[in-house]
C-alpha positions in Angstrom: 78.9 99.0 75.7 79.7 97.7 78.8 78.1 94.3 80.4 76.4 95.7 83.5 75.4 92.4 85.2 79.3 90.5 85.0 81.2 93.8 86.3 83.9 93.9 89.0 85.0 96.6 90.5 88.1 96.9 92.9 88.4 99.0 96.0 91.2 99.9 98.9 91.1 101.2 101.9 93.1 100.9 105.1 92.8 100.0 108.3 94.7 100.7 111.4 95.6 97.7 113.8 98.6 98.4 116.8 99.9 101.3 115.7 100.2 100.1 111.9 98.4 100.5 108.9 97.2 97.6 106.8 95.0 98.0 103.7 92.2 96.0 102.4 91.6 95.5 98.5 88.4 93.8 97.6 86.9 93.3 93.5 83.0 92.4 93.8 80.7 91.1 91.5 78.1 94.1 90.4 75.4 91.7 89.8 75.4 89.7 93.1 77.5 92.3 95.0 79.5 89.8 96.5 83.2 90.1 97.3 85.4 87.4 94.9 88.2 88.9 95.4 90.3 90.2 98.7 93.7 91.1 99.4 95.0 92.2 102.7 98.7 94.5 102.2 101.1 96.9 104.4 100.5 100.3 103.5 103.3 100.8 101.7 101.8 98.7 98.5 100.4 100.7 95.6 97.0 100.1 94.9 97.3 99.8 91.2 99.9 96.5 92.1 97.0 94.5 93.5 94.9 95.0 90.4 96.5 91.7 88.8 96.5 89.7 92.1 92.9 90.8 92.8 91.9 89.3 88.9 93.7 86.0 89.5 91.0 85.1 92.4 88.7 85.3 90.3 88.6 81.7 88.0 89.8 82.0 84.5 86.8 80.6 83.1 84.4 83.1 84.8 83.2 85.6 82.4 84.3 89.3 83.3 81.9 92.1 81.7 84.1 95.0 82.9 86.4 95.8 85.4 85.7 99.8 87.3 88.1 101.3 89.2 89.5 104.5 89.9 92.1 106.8 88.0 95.2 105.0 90.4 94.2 101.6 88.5 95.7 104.3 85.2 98.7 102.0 84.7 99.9 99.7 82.0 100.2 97.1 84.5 96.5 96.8 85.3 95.6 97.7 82.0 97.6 94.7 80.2 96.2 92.8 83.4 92.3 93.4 82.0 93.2 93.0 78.7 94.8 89.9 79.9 91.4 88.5 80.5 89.8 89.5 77.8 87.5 92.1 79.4 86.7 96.1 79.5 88.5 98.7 81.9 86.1 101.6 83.1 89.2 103.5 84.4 89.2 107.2 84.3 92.2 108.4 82.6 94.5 110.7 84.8 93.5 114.8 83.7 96.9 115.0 82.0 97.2 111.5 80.5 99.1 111.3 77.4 98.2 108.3 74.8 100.9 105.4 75.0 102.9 103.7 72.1 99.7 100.9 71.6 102.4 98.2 71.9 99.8 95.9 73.7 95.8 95.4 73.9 95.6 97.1 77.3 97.4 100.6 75.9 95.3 100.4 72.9 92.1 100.5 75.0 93.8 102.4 77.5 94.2 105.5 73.8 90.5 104.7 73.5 89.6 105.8 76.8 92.1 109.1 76.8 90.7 110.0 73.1 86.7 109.3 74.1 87.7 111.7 77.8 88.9 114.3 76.0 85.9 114.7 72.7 83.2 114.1 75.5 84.9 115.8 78.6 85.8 114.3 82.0 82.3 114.7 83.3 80.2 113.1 80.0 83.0 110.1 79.7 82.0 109.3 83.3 78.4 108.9 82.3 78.6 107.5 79.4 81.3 104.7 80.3 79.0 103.7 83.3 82.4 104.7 86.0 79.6 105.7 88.7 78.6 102.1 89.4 82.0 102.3 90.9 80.0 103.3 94.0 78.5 99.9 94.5 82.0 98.8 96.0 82.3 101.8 98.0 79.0 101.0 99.4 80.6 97.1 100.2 83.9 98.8 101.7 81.8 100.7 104.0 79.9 97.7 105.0 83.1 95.5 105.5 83.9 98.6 108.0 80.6 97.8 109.4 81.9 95.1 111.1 84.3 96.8 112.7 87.5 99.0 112.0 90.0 97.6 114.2 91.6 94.2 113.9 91.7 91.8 117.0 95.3 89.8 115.8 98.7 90.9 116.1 100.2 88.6 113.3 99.9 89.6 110.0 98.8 86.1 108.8 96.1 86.0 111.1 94.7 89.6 110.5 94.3 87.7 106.7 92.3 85.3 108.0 90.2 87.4 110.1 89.4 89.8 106.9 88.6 86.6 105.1 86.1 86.0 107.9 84.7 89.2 107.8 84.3 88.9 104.0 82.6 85.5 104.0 80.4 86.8 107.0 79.6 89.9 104.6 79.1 87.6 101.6 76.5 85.3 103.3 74.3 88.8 105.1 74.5 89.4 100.8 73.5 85.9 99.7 70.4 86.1 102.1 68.5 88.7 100.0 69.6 92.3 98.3 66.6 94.6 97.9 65.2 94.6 94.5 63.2 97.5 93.4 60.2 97.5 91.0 58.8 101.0 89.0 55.7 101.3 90.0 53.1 103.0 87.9 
């Protein structure tokens, strides 16, 4: 099963700044719900190509549980990128995905996934893999929007920085306290 407390999850989303479009890619930690990883691209750059940029932020010697992310994460490139590090992909397989040749550890997990989707159906492999806690980072991509939508520098390099800002702004309103909630009865 998958490690709930060392998860990451990775998210994109873009954001419009004079006319052009940039997009943001973010991995968090699901236990501290912190952003560790951020990458600021043109529009034109596939989300699934970040994937591998996104887990190099993060230190080899940090423990990954799992990495979530959504069915445009289905490549071999971000699947041989988890692997890589020795971790679990929650990534919904696409509705018409075929198995690959299992010529590395990422395909071979990536056939896992496809075979498990198809005995338990779309809707039960979602559930039972844990995939919703992929709505944690939604949750932290609509909070970085919080902070505002439209970006204040014309140069590229400096619309990086300011993201960064906003991130470790974000990261230290996270680090003062998340709510923790107790059954009661």
């Amino acid at each position: 099963m998958v490690d709930p407390n060392a998860g990451r999850q990775c998210r994109s989303d873009q954001w419009r700044d004079y006319g052009l479009r940039r997009k943001i890619h973010i991995g968090i930690d699901e236990k501290t719900l912190e952003v560790q990883a951020v990458e600021v691209t043109t529009r034109n750059v596939g989300d699934a190509s970040m994937l591998p940029e996104l887990l190099n932020q993060i230190p080899p010697e940090q423990d990954i549980g799992s990495v979530t992310a959504d069915g445009a994460y289905d490549t071999r490139k971000c699947h041989d990128a988890i692997a890589a590090r020795k971790t679990h992909a929650v990534i919904p397989p696409r509705k018409n995905a075929k198995p690959w040749k299992p010529t590395s550890a990422g395909a071979i997990a990536r056939n896992e996934a496809v075979n498990a989707s198809r005995y338990l159906g779309r809707a039960i492999w979602r559930r039972w893999s844990g995939y919703h806690r992929r709505s944690r980072v939604e949750t932290k991509m609509h909070c970085v929007k919080l902070l505002g939508q439209s970006l204040m520098s014309t140069d590229f390099d400096r619309q990086v920085a300011e993201i960064q800002i906003r991130i470790a702004v974000l990261n230290r309103y996270t680090a003062l306290g998340i709510p923790v909630t107790e059954v009661v009865g």
